[in-house]
mmCIF file of the C-alpha atoms, coordinates in Angstrom:
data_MODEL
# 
_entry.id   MODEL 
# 
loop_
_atom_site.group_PDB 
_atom_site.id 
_atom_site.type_symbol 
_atom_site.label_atom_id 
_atom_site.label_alt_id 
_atom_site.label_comp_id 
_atom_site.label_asym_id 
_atom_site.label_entity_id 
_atom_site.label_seq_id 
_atom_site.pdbx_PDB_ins_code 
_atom_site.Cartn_x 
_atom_site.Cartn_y 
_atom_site.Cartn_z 
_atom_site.occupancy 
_atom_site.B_iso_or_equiv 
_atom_site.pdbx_formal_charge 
_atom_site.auth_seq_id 
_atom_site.auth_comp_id 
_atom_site.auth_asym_id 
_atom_site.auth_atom_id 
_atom_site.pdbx_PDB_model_num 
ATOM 1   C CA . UNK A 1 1   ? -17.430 -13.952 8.295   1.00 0.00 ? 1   UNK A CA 1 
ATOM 2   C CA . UNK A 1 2   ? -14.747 -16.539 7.144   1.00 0.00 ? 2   UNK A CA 1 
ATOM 3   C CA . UNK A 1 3   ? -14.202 -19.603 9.321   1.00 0.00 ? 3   UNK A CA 1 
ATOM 4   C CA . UNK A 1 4   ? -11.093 -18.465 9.679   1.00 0.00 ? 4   UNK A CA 1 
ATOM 5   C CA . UNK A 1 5   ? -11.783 -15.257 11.182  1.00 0.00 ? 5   UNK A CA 1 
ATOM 6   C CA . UNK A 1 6   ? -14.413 -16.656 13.399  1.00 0.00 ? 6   UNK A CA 1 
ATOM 7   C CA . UNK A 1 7   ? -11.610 -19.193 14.819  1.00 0.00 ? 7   UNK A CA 1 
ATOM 8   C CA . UNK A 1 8   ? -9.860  -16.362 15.056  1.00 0.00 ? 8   UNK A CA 1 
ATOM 9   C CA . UNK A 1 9   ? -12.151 -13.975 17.359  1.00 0.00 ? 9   UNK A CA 1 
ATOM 10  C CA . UNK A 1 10  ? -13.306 -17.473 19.261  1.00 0.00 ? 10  UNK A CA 1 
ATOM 11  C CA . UNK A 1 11  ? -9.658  -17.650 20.452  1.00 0.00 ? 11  UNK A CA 1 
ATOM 12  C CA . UNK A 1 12  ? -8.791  -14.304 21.024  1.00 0.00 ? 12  UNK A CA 1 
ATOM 13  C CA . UNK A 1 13  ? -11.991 -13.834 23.569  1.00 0.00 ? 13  UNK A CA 1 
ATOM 14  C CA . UNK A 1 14  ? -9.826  -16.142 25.997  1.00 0.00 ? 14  UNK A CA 1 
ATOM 15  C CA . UNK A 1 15  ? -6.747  -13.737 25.827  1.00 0.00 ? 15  UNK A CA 1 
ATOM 16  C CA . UNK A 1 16  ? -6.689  -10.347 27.766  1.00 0.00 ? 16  UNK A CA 1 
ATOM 17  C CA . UNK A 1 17  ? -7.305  -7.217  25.945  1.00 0.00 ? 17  UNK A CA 1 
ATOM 18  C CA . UNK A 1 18  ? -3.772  -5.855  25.633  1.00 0.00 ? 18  UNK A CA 1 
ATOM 19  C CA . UNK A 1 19  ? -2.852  -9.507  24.486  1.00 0.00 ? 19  UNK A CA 1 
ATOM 20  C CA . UNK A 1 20  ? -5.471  -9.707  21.819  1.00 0.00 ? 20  UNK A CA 1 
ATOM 21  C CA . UNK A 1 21  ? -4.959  -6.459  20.508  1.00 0.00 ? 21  UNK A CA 1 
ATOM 22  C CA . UNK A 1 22  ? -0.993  -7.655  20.159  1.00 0.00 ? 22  UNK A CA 1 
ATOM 23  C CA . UNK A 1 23  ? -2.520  -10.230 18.171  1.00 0.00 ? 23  UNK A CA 1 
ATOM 24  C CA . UNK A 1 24  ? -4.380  -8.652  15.466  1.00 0.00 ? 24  UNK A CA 1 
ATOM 25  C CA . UNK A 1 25  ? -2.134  -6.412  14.737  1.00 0.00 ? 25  UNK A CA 1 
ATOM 26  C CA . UNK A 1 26  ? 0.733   -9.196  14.443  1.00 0.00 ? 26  UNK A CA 1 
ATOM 27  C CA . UNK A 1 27  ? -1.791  -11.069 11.949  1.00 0.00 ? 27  UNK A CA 1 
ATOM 28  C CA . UNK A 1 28  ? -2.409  -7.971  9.965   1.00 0.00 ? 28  UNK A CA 1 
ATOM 29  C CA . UNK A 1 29  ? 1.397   -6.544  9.501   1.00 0.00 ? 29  UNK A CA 1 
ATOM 30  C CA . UNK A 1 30  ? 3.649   -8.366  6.672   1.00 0.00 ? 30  UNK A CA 1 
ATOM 31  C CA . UNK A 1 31  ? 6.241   -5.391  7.154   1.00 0.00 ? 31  UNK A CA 1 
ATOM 32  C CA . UNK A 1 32  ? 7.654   -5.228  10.674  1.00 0.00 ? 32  UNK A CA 1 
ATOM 33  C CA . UNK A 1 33  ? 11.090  -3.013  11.927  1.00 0.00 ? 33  UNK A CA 1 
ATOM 34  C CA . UNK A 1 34  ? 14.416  -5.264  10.627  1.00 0.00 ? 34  UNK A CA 1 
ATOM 35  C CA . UNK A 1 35  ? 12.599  -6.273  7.481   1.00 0.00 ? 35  UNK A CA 1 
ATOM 36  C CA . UNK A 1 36  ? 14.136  -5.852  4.121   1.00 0.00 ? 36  UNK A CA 1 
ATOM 37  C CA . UNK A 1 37  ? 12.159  -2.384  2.930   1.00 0.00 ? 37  UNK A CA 1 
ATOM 38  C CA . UNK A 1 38  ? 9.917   -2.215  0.034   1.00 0.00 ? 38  UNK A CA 1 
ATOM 39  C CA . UNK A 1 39  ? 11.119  -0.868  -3.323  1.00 0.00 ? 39  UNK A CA 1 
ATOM 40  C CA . UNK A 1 40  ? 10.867  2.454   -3.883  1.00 0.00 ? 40  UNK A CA 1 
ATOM 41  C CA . UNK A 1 41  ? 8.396   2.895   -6.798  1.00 0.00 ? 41  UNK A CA 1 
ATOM 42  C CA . UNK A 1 42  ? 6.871   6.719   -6.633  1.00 0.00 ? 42  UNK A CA 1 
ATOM 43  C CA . UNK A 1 43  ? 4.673   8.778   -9.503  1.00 0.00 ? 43  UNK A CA 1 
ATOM 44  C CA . UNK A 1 44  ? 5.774   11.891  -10.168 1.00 0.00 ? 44  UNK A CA 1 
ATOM 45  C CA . UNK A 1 45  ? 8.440   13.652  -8.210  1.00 0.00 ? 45  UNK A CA 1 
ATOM 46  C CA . UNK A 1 46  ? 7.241   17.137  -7.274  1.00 0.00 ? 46  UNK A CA 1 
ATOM 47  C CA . UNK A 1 47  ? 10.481  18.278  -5.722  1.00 0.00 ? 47  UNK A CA 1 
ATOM 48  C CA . UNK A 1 48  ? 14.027  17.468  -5.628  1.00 0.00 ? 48  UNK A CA 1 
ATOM 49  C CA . UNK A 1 49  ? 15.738  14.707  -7.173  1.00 0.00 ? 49  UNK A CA 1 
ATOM 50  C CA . UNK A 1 50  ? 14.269  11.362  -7.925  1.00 0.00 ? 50  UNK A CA 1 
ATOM 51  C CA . UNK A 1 51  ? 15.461  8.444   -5.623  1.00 0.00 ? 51  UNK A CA 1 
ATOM 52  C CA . UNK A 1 52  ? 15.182  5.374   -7.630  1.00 0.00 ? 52  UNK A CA 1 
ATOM 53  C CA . UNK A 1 53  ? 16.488  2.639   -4.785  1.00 0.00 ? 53  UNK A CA 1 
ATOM 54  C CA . UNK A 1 54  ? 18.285  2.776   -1.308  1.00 0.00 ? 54  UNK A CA 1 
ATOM 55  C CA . UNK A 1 55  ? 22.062  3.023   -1.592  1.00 0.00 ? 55  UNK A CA 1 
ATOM 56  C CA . UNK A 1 56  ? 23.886  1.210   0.942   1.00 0.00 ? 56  UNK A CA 1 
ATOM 57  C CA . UNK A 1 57  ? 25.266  3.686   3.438   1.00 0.00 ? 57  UNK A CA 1 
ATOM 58  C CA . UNK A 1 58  ? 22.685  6.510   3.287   1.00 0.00 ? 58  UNK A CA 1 
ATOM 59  C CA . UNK A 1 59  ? 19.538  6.455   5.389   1.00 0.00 ? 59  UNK A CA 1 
ATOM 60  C CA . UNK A 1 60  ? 16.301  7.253   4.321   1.00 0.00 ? 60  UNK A CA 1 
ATOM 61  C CA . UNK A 1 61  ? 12.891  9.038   6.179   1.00 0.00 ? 61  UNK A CA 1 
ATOM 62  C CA . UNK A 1 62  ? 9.719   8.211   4.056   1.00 0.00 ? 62  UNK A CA 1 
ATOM 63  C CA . UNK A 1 63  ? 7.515   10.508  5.197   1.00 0.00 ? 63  UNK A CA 1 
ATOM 64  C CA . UNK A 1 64  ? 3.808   9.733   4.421   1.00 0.00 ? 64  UNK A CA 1 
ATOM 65  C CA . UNK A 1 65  ? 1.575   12.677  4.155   1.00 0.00 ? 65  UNK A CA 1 
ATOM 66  C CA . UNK A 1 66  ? -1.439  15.068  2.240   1.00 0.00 ? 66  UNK A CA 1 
ATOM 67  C CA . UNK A 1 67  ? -2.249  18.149  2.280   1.00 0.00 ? 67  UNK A CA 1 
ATOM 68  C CA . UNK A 1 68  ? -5.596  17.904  4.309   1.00 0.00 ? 68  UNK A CA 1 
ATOM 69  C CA . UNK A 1 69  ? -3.860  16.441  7.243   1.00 0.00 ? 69  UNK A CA 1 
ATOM 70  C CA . UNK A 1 70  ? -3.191  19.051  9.936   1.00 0.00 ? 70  UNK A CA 1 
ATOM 71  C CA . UNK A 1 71  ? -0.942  17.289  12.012  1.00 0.00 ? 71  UNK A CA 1 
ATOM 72  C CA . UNK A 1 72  ? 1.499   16.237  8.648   1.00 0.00 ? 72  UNK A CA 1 
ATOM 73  C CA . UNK A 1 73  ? 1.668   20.053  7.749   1.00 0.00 ? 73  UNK A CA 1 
ATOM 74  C CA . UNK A 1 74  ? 2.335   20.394  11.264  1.00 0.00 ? 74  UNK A CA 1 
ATOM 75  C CA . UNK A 1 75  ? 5.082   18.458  10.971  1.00 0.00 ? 75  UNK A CA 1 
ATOM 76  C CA . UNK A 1 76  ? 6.936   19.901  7.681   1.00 0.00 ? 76  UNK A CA 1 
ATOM 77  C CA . UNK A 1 77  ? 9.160   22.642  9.180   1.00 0.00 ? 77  UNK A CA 1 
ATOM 78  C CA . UNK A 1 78  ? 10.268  20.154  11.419  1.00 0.00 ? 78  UNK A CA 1 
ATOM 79  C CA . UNK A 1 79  ? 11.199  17.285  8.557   1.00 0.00 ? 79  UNK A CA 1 
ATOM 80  C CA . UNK A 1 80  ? 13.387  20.632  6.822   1.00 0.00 ? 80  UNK A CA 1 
ATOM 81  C CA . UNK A 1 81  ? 15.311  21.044  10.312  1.00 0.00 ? 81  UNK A CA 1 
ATOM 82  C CA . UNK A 1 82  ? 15.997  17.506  10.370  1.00 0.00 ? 82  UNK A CA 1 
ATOM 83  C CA . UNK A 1 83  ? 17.110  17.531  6.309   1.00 0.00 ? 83  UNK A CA 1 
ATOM 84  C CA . UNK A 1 84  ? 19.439  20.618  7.103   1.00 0.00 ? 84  UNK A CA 1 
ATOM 85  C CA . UNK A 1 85  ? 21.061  19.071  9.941   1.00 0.00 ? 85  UNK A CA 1 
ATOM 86  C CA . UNK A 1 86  ? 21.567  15.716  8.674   1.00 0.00 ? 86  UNK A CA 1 
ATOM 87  C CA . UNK A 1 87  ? 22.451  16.678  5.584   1.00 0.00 ? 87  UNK A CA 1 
ATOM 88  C CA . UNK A 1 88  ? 23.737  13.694  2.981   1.00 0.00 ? 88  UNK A CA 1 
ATOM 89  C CA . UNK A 1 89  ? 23.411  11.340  5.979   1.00 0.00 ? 89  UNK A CA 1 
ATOM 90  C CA . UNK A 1 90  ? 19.742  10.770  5.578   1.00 0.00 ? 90  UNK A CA 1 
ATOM 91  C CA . UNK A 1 91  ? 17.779  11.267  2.720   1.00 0.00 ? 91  UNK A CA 1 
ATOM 92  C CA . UNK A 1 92  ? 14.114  12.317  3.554   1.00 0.00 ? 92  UNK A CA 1 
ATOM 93  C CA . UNK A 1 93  ? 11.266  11.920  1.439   1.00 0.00 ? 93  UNK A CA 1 
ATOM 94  C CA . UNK A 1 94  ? 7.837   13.216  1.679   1.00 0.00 ? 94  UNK A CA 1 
ATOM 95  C CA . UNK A 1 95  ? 5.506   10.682  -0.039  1.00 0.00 ? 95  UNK A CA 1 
ATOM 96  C CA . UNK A 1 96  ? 1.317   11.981  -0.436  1.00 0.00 ? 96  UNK A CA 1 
ATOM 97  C CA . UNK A 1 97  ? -1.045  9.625   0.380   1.00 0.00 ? 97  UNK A CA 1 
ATOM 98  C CA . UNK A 1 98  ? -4.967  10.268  -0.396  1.00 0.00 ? 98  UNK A CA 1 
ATOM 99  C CA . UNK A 1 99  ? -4.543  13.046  -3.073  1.00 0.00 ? 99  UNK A CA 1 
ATOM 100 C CA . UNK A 1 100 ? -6.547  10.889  -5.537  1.00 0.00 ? 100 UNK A CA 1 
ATOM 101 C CA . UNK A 1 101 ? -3.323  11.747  -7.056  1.00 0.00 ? 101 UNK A CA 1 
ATOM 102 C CA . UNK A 1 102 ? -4.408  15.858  -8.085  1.00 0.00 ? 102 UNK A CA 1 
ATOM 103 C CA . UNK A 1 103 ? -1.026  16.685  -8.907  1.00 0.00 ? 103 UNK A CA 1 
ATOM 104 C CA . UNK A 1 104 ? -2.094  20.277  -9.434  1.00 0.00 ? 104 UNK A CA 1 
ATOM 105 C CA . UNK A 1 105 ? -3.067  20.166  -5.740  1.00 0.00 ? 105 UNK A CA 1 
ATOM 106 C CA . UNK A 1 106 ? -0.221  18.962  -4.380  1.00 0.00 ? 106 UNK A CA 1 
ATOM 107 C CA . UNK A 1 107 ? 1.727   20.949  -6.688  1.00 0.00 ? 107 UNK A CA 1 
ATOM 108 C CA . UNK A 1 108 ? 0.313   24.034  -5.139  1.00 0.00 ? 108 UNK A CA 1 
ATOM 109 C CA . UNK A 1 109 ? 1.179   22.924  -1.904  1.00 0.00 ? 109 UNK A CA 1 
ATOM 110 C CA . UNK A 1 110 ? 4.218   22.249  -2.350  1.00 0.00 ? 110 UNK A CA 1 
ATOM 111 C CA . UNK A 1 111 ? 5.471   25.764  -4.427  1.00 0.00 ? 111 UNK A CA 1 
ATOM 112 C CA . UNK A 1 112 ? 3.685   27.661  -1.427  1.00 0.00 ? 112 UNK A CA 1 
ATOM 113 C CA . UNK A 1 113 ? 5.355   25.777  1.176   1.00 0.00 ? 113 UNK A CA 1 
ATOM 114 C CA . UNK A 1 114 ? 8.543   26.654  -0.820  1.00 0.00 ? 114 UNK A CA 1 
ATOM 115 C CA . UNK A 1 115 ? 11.987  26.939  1.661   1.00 0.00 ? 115 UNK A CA 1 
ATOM 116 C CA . UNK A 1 116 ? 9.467   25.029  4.655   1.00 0.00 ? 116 UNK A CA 1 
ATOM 117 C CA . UNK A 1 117 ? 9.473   22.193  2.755   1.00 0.00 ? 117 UNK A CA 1 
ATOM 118 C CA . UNK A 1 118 ? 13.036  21.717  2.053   1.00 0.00 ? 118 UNK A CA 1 
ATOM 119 C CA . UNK A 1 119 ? 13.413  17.888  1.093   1.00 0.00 ? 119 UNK A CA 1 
ATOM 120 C CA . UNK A 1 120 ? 12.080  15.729  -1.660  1.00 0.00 ? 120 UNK A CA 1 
ATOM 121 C CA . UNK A 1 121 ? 8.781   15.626  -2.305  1.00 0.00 ? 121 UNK A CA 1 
ATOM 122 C CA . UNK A 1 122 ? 6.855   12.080  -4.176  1.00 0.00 ? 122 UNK A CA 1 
ATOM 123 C CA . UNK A 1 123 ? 3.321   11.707  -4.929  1.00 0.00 ? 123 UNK A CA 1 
ATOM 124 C CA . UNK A 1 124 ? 2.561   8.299   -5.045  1.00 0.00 ? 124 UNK A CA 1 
ATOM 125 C CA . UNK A 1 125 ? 2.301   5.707   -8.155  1.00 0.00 ? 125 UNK A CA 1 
ATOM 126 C CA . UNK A 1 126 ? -1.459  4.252   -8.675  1.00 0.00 ? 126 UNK A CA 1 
ATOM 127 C CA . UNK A 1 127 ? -0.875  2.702   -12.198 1.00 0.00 ? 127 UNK A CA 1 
ATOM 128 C CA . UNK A 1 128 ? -1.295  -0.976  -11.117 1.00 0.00 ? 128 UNK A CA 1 
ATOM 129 C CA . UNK A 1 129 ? -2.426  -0.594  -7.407  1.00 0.00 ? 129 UNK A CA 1 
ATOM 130 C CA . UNK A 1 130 ? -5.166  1.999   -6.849  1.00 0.00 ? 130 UNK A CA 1 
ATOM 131 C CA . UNK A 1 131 ? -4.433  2.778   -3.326  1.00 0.00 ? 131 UNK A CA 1 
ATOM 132 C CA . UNK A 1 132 ? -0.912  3.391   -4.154  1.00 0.00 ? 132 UNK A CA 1 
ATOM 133 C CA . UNK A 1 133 ? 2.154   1.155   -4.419  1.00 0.00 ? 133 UNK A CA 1 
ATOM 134 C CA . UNK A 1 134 ? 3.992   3.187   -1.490  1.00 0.00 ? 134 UNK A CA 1 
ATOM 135 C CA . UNK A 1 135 ? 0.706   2.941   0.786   1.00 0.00 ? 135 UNK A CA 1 
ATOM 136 C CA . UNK A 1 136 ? 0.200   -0.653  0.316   1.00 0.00 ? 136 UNK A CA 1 
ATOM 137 C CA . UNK A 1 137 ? 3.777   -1.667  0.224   1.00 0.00 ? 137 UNK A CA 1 
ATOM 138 C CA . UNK A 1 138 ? 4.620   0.623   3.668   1.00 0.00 ? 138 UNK A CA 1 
ATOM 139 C CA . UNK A 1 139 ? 1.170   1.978   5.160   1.00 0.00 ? 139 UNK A CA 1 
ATOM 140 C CA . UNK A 1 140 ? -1.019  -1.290  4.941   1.00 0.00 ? 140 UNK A CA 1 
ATOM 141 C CA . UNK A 1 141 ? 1.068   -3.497  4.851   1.00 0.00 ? 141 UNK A CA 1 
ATOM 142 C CA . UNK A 1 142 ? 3.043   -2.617  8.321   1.00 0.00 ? 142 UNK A CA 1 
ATOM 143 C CA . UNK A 1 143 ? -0.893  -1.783  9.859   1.00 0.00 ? 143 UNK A CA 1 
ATOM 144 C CA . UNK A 1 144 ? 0.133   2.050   10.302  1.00 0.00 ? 144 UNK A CA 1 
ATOM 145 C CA . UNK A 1 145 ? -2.670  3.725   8.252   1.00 0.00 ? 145 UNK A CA 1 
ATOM 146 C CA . UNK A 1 146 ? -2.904  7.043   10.548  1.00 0.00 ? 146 UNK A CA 1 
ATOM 147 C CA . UNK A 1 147 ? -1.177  9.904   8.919   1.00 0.00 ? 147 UNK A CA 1 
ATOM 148 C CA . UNK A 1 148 ? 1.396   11.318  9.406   1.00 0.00 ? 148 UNK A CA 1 
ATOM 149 C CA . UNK A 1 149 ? 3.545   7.991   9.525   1.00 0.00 ? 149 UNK A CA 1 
ATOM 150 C CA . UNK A 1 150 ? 7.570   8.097   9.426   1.00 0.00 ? 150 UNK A CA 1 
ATOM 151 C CA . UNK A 1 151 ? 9.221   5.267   7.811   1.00 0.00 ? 151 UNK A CA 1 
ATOM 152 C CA . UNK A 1 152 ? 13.338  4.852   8.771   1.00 0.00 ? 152 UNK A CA 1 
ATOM 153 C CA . UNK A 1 153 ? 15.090  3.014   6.425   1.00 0.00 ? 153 UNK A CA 1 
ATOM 154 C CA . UNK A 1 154 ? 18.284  1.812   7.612   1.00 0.00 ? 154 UNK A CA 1 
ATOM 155 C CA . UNK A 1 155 ? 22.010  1.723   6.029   1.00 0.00 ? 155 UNK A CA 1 
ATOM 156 C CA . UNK A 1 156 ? 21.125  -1.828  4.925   1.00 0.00 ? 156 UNK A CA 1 
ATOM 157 C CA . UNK A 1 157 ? 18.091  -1.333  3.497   1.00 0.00 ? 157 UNK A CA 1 
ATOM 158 C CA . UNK A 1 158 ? 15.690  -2.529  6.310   1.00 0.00 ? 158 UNK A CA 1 
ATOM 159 C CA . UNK A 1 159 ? 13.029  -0.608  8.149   1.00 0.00 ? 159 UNK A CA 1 
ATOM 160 C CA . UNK A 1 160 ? 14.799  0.399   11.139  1.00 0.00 ? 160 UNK A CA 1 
ATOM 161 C CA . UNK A 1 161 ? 11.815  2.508   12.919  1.00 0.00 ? 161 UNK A CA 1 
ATOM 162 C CA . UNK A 1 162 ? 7.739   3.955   12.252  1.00 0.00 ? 162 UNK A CA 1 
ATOM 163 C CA . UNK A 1 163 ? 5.817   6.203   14.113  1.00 0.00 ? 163 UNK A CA 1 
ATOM 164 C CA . UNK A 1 164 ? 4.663   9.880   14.541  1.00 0.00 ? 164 UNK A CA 1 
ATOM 165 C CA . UNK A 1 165 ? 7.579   12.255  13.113  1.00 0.00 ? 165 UNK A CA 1 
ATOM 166 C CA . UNK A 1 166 ? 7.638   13.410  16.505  1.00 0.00 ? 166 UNK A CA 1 
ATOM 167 C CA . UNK A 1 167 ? 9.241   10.681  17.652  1.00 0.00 ? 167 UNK A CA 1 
ATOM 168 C CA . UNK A 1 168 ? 11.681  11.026  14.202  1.00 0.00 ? 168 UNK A CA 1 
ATOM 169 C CA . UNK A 1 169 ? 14.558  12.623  16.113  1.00 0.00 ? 169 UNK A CA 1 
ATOM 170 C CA . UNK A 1 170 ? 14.831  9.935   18.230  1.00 0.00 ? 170 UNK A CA 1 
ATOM 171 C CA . UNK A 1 171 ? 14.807  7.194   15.921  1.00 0.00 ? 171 UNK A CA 1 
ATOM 172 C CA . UNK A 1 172 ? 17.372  8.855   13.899  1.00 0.00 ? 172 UNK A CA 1 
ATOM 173 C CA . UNK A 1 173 ? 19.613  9.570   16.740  1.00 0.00 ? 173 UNK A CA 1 
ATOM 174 C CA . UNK A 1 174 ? 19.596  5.911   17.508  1.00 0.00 ? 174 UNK A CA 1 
ATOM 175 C CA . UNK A 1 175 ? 20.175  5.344   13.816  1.00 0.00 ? 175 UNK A CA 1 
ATOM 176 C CA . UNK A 1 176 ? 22.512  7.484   12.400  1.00 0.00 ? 176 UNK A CA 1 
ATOM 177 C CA . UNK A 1 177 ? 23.955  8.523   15.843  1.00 0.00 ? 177 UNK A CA 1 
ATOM 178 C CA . UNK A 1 178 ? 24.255  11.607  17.685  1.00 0.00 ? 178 UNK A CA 1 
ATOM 179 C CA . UNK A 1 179 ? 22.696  14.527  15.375  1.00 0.00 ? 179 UNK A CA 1 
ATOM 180 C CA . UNK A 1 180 ? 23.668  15.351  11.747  1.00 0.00 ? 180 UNK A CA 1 
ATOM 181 C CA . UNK A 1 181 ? 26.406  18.112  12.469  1.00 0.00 ? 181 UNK A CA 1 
ATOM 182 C CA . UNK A 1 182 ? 29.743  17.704  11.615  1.00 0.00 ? 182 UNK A CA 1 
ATOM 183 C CA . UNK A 1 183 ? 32.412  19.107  13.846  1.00 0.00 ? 183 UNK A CA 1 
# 
């Protein structure tokens, strides 16, 4: 254990539990909600058109998943309804995590899922960081590792909300405003 981290957990004993946990997390996250986002930089689009960088006035749902994770498939019909009603307002992207990049896998997947899975569809890029650039850059580095995890990326370019898609509608309510339908 580093000095550091011993100074660390020597400090944090004196603080109450909810307080302590507030801290680590603070100390581990270098992306937090209003912060510029990351890049886009994904491998090997698997569906729909590449998106190469945020374009002011659109807003964008990175939506990190694999095809192990119940609760993510769980969640696919529900990112289509949002991509349907939305429409051009919000671009939404799913982006596999922990594929150990088997593009025939995912591939599968995704051709099976066909209609359900009606937005774009990433795996991620793992030529210079083997994790992933779009884990490290989103997952790690804003301390949301559980899957599924729902980036918002605002109509500046910032992350405006993460979570659980099933909090997705609300975020994008508050973001976009009222629901995707034109009258």
């Amino acid at each position: 254990m580093t000095i550091a981290a011993v100074l660390m957990a020597v400090g944090m004993a004196v603080l109450p539990a909810d307080a302590q946990q507030k801290a680590a997390n603070e100390g581990d996250r270098k992306l937090r909600i209003g912060d510029p986002a990351p890049p886009l930089k994904q491998g090997v689009y698997l569906k729909g058109e590449p998106v190469k960088g945020y374009e002011k006035g659109t807003v964008y749902v990175i939506e990190f998943w694999a095809t192990w994770c119940a609760p993510c498939v769980k969640a696919i019909p529900h990112l289509t309804e949002l991509q349907d009603e939305y429409g051009d307002k919000v671009v939404i992207i799913g982006q596999t995590v922990s594929e150990r990049q088997n593009e025939k896998i995912v591939k599968s997947f995704v051709t099976k899922m066909g209609d359900r899975m009606n937005y774009r569809v990433a795996m991620d890029d793992n030529s210079e960081i083997p994790a992933g650039y779009m884990t490290a850059s989103f997952r790690k580095a804003s301390g949301h590792m559980a899957l599924p995890l729902s980036v918002i990326v605002d109509q500046e370019g910032r992350v405006a909300w993460l979570g659980h898609p099933g909090g997705l509608v609300y975020g994008l309510k508050k973001i976009v405003g009222g629901s995707g339908e034109t009258d």
